[in-house]
C-alpha positions in Angstrom: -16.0 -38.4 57.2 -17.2 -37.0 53.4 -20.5 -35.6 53.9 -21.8 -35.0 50.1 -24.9 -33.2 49.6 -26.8 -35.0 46.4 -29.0 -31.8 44.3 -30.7 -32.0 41.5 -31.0 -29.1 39.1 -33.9 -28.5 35.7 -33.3 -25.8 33.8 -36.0 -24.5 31.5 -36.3 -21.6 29.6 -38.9 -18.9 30.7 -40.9 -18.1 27.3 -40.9 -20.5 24.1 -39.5 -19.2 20.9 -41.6 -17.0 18.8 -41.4 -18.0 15.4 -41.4 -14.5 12.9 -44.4 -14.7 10.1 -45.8 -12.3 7.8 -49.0 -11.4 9.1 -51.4 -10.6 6.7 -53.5 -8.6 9.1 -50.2 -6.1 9.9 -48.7 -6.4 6.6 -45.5 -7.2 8.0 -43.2 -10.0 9.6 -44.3 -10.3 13.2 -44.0 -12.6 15.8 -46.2 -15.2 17.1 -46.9 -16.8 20.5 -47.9 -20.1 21.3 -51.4 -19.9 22.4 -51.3 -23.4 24.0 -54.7 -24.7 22.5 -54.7 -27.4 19.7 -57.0 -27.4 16.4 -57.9 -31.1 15.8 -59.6 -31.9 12.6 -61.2 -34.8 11.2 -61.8 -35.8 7.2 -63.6 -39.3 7.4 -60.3 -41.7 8.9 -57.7 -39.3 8.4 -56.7 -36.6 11.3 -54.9 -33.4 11.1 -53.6 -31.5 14.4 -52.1 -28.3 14.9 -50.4 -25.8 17.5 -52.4 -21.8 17.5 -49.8 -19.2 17.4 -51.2 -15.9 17.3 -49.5 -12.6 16.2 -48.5 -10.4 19.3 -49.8 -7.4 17.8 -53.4 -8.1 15.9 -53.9 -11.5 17.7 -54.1 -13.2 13.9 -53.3 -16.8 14.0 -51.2 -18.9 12.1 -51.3 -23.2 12.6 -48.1 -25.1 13.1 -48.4 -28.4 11.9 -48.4 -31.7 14.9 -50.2 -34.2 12.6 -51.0 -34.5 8.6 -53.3 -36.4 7.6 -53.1 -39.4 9.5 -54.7 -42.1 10.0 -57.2 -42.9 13.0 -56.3 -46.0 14.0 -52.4 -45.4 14.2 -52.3 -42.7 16.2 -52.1 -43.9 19.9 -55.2 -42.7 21.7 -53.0 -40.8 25.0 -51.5 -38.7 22.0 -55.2 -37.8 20.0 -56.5 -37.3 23.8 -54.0 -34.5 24.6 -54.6 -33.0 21.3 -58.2 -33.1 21.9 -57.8 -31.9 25.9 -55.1 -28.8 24.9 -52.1 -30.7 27.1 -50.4 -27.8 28.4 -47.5 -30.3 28.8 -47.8 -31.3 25.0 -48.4 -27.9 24.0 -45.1 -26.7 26.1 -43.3 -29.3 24.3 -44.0 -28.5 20.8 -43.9 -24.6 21.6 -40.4 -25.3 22.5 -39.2 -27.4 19.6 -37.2 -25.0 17.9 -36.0 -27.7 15.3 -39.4 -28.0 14.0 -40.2 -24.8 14.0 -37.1 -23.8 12.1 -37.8 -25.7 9.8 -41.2 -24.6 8.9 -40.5 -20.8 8.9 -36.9 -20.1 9.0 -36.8 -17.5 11.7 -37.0 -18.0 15.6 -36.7 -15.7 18.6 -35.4 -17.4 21.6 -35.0 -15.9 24.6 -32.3 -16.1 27.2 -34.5 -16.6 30.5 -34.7 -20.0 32.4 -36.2 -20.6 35.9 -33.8 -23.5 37.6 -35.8 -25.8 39.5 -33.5 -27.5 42.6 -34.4 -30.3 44.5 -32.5 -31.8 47.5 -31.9 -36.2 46.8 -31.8 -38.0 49.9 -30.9 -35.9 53.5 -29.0 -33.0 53.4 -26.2 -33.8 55.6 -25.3 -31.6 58.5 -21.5 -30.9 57.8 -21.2 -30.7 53.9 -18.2 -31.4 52.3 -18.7 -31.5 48.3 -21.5 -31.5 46.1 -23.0 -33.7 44.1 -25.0 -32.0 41.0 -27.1 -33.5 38.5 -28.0 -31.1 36.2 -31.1 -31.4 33.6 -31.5 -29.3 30.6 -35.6 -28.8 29.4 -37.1 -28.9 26.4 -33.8 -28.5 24.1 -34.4 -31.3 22.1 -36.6 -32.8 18.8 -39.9 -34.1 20.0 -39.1 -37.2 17.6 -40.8 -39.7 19.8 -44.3 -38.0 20.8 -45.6 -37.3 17.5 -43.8 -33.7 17.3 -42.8 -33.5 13.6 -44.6 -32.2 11.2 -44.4 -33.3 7.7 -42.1 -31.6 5.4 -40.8 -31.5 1.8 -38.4 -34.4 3.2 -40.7 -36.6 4.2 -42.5 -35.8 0.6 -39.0 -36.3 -1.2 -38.2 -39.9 0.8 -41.8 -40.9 0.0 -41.6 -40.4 -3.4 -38.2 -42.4 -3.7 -39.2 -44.9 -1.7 -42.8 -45.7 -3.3 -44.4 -44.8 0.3 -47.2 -42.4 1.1 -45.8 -39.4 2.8 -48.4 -39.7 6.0 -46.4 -43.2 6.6 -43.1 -41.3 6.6 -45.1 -38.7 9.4 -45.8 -41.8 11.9 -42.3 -43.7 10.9 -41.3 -40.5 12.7 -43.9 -40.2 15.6 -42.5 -42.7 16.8 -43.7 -46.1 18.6 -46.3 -47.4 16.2 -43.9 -48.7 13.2 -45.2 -48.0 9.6 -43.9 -51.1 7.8 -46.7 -53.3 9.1 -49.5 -51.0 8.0 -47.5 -50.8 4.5 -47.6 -54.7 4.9 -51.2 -55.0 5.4 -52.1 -52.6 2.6 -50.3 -54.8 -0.1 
């Protein structure tokens, strides 16, 4: 009789990546931590969010772009509520997008580290034969869906070509709340 014992392995990385920016209190390039806290700010209907970093040395901070200038009412209220509460699941998620961060400063420290989380599907049989392992790989990949991306020159250049404002092309890529039908109504 095959006895097969069923795990389940995450593997996350220990410490986010620590994007490298000239601080202007050190007069050098440094590197910054996530803080974890959100700054959400309001200009009458449009909303801009960002991620703290702070330098490791002086503590300066620097704001990584979540949301630009976007628009109350198509930003789903669970997301604007995690910005508003500091997530530390939303936070962890945008520390670690690498992609985005890349993208907005060029250089990124990532670190080798991961803590591997195992858990044990169904009963653990008493006289294992093989091993069944489902392996899970954390925070590796774009945010895309959960509002992650900041806007960019792209999004600026696409805009431009397309005839659309550049905040649309921010929520086309948010995710769940299409753009077209606000661009509908506004015409």
């Amino acid at each position: 009789m095959c006895s097969i014992l069923r795990m389940h392995w995450t593997i996350a990385p220990k410490t986010a990546p620590r994007p490298h920016i000239n601080c202007n209190r050190c007069n050098s390039l440094k590197a910054y931590h996530s803080s974890g806290k959100f700054r959400v700010n309001a200009n009458g209907k449009r909303i801009d969010a960002w991620l703290i970093y702070r330098c490791v040395d002086c503590d300066n901070s620097w704001n990584f772009c979540i949301l630009e200038r976007c628009n109350r009412r198509d930003i789903e209220s669970a997301l604007l509520h995690a910005l508003e509460s500091n997530d530390p699941a939303l936070a962890r998620r945008h520390a670690f997008d690498v992609v985005a961060l890349r993208s907005r400063v060029g250089r990124v420290e990532e670190f080798p580290e991961a803590a591997v989380h195992k858990q044990v599907l169904g009963e653990r049989p008493e006289n294992t034969t093989a091993l069944e392992l489902q392996l899970r790989l954390e925070c590796r990949q774009r945010c895309g869906s959960t509002g992650c991306s900041p806007v960019n020159s792209t999004s600026r250049d696409r805009g431009s070509r397309l005839g659309t404002r550049r905040d649309c092309w921010s929520l086309i890529r948010m995710g769940p709340k299409p753009c077209a039908s606000r661009l509908e109504r506004e015409r």
